[in-house]
C-alpha distance (Angstrom), angle and dihedral (degrees) to the residues before:
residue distance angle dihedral
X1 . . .
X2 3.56 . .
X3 3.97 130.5 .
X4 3.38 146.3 173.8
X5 3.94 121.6 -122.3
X6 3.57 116.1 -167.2
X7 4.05 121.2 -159.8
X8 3.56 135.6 -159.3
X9 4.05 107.3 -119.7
X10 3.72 86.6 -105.1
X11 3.67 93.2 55.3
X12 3.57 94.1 41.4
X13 3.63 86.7 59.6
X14 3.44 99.5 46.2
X15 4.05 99.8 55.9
X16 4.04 85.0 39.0
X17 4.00 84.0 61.4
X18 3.43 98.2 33.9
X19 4.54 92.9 52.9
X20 3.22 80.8 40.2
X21 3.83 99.3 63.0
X22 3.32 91.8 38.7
X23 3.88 98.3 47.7
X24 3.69 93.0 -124.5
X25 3.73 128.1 123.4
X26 3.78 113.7 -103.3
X27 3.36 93.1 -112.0
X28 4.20 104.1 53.6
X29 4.20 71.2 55.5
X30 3.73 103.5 58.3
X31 3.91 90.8 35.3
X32 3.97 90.8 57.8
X33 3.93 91.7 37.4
X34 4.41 81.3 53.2
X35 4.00 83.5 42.6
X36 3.58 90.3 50.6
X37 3.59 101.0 47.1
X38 3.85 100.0 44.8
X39 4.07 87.0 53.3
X40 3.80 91.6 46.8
X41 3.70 88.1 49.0
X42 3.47 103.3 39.4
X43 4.18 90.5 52.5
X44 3.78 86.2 49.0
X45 4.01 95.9 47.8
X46 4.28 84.7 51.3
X47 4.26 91.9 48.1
X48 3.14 88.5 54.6
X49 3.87 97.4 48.2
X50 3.78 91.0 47.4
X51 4.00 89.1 46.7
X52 3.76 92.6 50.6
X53 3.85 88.9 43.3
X54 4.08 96.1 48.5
X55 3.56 107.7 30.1
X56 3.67 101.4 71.8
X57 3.69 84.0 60.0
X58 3.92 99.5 55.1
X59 4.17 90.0 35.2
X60 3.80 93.2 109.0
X61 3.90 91.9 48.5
X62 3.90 90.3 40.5
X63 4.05 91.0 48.7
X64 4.17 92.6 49.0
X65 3.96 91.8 43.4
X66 3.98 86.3 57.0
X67 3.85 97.1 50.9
């Protein structure tokens, strides 16, 4: 599916420099920086589920090893 992503000047500027460099169209760039970011955030969103689902079970142990 296609879309249209539109950049501040700065922004622009930044990815232009940044495919550049790496001698990779603009667009491989922002697709792997969207890759990136939905990975990052999805492994974040699913620690945090786990942590809110285990840690009231260790909170005694966790409360005496802090004393």
């Amino acid at each position: 599916m296609a879309m249209t992503l539109r950049l501040a000047d700065d922004e622009n500027e930044a990815l232009r420099r940044r495919a550049e460099l790496e001698h990779r169209s603009m667009q491989e760039v922002a697709r792997q920086a969207i890759r990136e970011y939905v990975e990052n955030h999805s492994r974040a969103e699913l620690l945090d589920q786990v942590l809110d689902e285990e840690l009231p079970r260790y909170a005694e142990a966790l409360e005496r090893l802090g004393q």
